[in-house]
N, C-alpha and C positions, 0 to 999 in steps of 0.2 A: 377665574379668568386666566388667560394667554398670558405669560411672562412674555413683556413689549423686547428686556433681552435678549433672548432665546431666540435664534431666526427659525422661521418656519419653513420646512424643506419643500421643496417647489408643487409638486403634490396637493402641500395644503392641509393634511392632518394636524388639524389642533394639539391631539396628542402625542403627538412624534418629533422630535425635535432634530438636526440636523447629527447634534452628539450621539443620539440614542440610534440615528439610520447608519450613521461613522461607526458605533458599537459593535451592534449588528451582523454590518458586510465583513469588519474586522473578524468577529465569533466566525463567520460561514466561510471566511478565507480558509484561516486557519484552520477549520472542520475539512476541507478539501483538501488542503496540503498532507495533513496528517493522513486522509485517508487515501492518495495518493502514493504516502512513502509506504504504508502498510502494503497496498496493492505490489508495489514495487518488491518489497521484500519477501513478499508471499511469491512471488512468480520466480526471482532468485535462487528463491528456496527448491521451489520446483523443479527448475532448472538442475540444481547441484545434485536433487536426491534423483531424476531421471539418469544422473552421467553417474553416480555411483552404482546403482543400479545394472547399468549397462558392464560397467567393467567390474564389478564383479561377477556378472555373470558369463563373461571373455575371460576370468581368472578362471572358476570353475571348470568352463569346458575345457580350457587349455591344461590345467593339473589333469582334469579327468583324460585326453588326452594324452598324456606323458604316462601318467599310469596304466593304460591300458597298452601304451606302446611297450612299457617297460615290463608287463604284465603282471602286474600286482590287481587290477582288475578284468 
């Protein structure tokens, strides 16, 4: 039988208690946050390796540039 304790979350599942739904939401918050910050630091990430990218390859033509002014290519 129902522990008479235990309040029954509104729902009405005999087998779910209002601690075990608190648990739960708790576990799926923090599954969201975390997969949240990941998202965030993955896109950062992205961010940083696109701007390196870009200016190394503005270092390149520029050397390449200077070189070919200076004529060594």
């Amino acid at each position: 039988m129902h522990n008479q304790d235990q309040e029954r979350p509104p729902f009405g599942c005999p087998h779910i208690t209002e601690d075990d739904v608190e648990r739960i939401a708790e576990r799926a918050a923090t599954k969201a946050i975390e997969k949240m910050k990941d998202d965030f630091y993955r896109e950062v990430g992205k961010g940083f390796m696109n701007k390196l990218f870009v200016i190394t390859g503005m270092a390149i033509v520029g050397i390449s540039a200077w070189l070919h002014s200076k004529g060594f290519l």
